[in-house]
FIKOLSE-868367 format. One line per field, with one value per residue (C-alpha): residue number from 0; residue in one letter; x, z, y. Coordinates in pm, whole numbers. Example, Ala and Ser with C-alpha at 12.3 -4.5 7.8 and 13.67 -1.06 7.14 Angstrom:
nr: 0;1
rest: A;S
x: 1230;1367
z: 780;714
y: -450;-106
//
This chain:
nr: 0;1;2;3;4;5;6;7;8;9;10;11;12;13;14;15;16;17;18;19;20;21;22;23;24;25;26;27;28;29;30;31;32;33;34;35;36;37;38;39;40;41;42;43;44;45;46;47;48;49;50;51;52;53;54;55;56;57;58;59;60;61;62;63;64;65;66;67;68;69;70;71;72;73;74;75;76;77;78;79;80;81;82;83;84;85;86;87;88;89;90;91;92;93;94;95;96;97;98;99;100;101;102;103;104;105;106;107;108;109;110;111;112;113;114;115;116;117;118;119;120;121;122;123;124;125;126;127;128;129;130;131;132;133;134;135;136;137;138;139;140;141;142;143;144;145;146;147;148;149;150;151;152;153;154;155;156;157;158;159;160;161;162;163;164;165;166;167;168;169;170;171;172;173;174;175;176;177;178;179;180;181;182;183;184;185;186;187;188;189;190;191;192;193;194;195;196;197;198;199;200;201;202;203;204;205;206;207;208;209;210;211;212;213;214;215;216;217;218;219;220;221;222;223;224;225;226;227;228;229;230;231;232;233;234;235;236;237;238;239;240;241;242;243;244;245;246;247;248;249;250;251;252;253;254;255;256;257;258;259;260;261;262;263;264;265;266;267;268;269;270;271;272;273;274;275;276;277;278;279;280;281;282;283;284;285;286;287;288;289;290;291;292;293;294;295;296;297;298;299;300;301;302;303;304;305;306;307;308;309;310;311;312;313;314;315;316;317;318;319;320;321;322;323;324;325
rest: X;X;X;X;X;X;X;X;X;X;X;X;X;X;X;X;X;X;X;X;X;X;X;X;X;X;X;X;X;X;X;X;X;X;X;X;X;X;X;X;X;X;X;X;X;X;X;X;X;X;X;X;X;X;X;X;X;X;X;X;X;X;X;X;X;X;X;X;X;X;X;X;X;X;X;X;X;X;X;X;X;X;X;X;X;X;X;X;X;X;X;X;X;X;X;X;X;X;X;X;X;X;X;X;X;X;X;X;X;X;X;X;X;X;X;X;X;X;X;X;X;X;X;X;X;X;X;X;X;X;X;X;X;X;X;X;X;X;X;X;X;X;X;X;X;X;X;X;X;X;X;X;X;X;X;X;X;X;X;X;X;X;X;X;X;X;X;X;X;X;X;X;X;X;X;X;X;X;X;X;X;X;X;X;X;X;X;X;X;X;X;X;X;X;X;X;X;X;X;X;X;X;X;X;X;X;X;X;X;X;X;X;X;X;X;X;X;X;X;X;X;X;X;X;X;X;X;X;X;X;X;X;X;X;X;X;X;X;X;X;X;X;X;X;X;X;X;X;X;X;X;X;X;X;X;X;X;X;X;X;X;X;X;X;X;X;X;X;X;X;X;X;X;X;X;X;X;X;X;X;X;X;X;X;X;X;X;X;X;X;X;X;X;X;X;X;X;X;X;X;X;X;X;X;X;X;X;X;X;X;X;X;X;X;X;X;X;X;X;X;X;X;X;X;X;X
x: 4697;4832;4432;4436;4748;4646;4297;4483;4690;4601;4411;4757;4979;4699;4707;5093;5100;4830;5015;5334;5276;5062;5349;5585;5348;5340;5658;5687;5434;5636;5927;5778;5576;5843;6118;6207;6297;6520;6673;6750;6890;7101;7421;7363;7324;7657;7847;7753;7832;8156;8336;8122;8103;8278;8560;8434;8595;8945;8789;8976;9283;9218;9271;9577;9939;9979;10257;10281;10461;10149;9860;9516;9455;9781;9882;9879;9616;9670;9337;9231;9630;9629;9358;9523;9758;9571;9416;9699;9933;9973;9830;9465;9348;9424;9282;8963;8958;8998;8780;8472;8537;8605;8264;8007;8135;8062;7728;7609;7776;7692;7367;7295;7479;7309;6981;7001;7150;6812;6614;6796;6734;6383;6300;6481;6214;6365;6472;6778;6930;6805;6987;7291;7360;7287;7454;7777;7753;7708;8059;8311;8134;8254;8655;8876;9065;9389;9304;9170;9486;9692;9388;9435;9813;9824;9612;9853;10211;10454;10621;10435;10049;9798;9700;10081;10121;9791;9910;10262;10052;9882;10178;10186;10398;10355;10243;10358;10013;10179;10459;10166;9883;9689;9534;9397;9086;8956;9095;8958;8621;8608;8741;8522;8178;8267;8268;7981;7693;7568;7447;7370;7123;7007;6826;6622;6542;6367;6212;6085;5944;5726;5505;5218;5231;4873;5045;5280;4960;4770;5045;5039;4704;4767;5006;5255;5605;5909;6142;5806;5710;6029;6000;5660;5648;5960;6193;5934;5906;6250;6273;6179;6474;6704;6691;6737;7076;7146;7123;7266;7625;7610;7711;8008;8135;8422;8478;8644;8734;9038;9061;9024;9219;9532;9525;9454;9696;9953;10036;10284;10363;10398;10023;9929;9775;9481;9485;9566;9196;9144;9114;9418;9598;9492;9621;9938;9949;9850;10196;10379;10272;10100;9797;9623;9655;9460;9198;9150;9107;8886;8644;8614;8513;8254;8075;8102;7976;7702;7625;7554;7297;7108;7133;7038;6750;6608;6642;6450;6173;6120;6024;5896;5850;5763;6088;6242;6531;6385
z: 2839;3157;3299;3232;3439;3717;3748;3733;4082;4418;4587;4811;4512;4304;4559;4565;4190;4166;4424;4323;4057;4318;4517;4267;4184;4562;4576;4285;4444;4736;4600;4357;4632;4881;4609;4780;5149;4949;4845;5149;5302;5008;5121;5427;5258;5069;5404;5529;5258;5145;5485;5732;5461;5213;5469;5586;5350;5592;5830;5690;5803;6155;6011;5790;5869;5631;5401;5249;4916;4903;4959;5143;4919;4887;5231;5429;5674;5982;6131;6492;6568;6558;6849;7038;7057;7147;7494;7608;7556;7907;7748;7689;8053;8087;7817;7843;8148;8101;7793;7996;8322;8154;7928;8267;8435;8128;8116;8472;8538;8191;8205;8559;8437;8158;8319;8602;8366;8114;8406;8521;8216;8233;8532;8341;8206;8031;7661;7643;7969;7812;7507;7650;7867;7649;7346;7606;7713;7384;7250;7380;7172;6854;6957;6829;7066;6959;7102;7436;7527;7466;7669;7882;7912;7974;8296;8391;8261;8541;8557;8443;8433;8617;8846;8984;9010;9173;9416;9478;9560;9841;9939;9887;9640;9258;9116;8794;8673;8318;8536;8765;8641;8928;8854;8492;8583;8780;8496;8193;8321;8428;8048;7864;8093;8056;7659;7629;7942;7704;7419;7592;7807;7501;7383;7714;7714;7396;7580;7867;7650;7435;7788;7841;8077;8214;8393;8629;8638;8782;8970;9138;9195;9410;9628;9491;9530;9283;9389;9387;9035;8910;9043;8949;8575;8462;8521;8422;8100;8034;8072;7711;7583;7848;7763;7390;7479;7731;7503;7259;7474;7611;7280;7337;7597;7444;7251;7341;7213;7056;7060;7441;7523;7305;7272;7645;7810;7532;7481;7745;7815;8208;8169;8005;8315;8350;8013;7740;7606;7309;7026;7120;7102;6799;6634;6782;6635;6309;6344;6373;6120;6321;6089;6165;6531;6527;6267;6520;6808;6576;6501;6882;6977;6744;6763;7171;7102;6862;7139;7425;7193;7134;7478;7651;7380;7445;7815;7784;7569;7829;8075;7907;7506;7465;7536;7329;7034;6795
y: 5915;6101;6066;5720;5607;5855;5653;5341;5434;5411;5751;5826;5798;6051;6292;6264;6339;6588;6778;6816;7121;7269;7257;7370;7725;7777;7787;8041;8292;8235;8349;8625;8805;8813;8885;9215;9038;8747;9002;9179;8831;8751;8923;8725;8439;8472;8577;8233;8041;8221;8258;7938;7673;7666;7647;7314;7130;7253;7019;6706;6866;6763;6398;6418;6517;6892;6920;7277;7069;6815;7019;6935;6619;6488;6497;6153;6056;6025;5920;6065;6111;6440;6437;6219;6439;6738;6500;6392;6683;6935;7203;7034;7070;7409;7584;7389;7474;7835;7903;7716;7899;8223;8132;8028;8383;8561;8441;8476;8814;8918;8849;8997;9349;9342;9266;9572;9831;9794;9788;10132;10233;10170;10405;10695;10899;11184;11140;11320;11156;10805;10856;10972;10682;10431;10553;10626;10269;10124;10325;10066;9779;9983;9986;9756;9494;9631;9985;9815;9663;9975;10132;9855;9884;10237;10168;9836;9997;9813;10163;10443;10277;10519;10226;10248;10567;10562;10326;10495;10846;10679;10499;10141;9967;9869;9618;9416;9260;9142;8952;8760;8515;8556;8919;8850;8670;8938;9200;8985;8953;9323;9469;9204;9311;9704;9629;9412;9507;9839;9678;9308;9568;9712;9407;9370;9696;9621;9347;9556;9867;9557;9503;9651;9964;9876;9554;9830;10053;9753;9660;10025;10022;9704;9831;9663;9908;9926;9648;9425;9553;9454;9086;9010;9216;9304;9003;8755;8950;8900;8504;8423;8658;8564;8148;8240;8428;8181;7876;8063;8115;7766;7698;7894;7787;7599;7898;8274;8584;8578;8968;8952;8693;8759;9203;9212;9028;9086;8699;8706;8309;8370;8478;8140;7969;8171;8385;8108;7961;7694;7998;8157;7817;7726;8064;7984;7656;7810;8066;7735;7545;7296;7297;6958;6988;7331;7202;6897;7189;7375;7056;6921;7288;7356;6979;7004;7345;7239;6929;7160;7436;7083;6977;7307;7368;7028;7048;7400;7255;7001;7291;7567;7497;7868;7989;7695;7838;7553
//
């Protein structure tokens, strides 16, 4: 009976039919002969759907006006209010501001430390010296915010910090850096390159040991001295990793590091002009109850932040496909 209506249908529709259990087995041996790497990616799997979506559903917050006594549901909505709000209040301006200035000068300086320490690395020859610098500049990934701002602290101490007393044994006067906006940039960008530049260079290291050492042999052979080896082989060999972490932080730019921007500067409110970014507002609002505000915060960063990875990819595609994210 099955034979007969399959006869009876057009030749697309057949193959459509025909292939759908051959589909369907694929898929098994897909999944039976690579049983051992889903597994591997399962706890993976559930991080992302525990703590990145099933959180989602928080996202109607940003619409309704919270009530602790009537829950997420039975609160009232309050439509785009809540952003409104956010774009016209004083504070808007600035902490855009500062989370996408702070973001841009982490990326270019970031990238261009990160870029000349793996090539230092790459002329070091011996092992032992190798290892030793780059597990010593991988160690201040692995500490805690918390114990960089005491570290930090210690160093700034209005009274008893060693950069004072540095400056009061050579005569000159101290300064109070947690009473005055105006030094942070410089010390923010400084504390959150010395954490980050050992294992950023790490990665294109990686990408310098894959190329082949006949290129810089050739390259030798030609003439061609270090500084012009470094131009011609290395850096180009770098571009395809380079746009991937690129694109990737253009889609944080409207986002910071709350550990860095609240442990570091201690969340001292005369700091707020050039310290205070969009995360570390919306944990204050958070403290204060102000629950559909921050939500509405938290949604316009991450769909501006998911706007600009589309943007940047497709703008990279356009150029050079091969060095495309998707």
């Amino acid at each position: 009976m099955r034979e007969t209506v399959i006869n009876n249908l057009s030749d697309e529709t057949k193959s459509k039919v025909n292939t759908k259990p051959l589909r369907s087995n694929s898929f098994k041996r897909l999944v039976r002969e690579n049983i051992a790497l889903f597994a591997l990616t399962l706890p993976a799997i559930l991080y992302y759907l525990i703590f990145h979506y099933t959180p989602m559903f928080g996202i109607i917050l940003a619409f309704k006006d919270y009530k602790y006594s009537e829950g997420i549901l039975g609160s009232s909505w309050v439509g785009f209010k809540n952003f409104e709000y956010f774009f016209t209040s004083m504070d808007a301006w600035r902490i855009t501001r500062n989370t996408v200035s702070y973001a841009a000068i982490f990326i270019v300086l970031g990238n261009i430390a990160a870029v000349s320490v793996a090539l230092l690395l790459f002329e070091i020859r011996g092992k032992l010296a190798l290892k030793f610098y780059q597990t010593s500049m991988i160690m201040p990934k692995f500490l805690s915010w918390v114990l960089v701002g005491y570290m930090t602290y210690a160093l700034f101490n209005p009274t008893l910090g060693y950069f004072n007393q540095l400056l009061h044994f050579f005569g000159f006067e101290s300064i109070d850096v947690y009473s005055n906006a105006k030094y942070w940039p410089y010390i923010i960008v400084s504390v959150e390159i010395w954490k980050t530049v050992g294992l950023s260079s790490i990665i294109y290291y990686a990408a310098l040991m894959s190329v082949d050492p006949e290129l810089f042999e050739a390259a030798k052979i030609d003439g061609a001295g270090r500084m012009r080896q470094i131009f011609a082989i290395s850096l180009p060999s770098l571009a395809p990793v380079l746009t991937i972490i690129i694109i990737l932080a253009i889609g944080n730019l409207f986002r910071g590091d709350f550990g860095l921007f609240y442990q570091i500067p201690r969340d001292i409110g005369v700091l707020y002009p050039t310290t205070d970014v969009i995360d570390t507002y919306v944990y204050r609002g958070l403290r204060a109850g102000d629950f559909g505000i921050s939500a509405a915060v938290g949604l316009f960063q991450s769909v501006v932040g998911l706007i600009l990875i589309v943007i940047s990819n497709w703008i990279v595609t356009k150029i050079r496909p091969e060095n495309s994210l998707f």
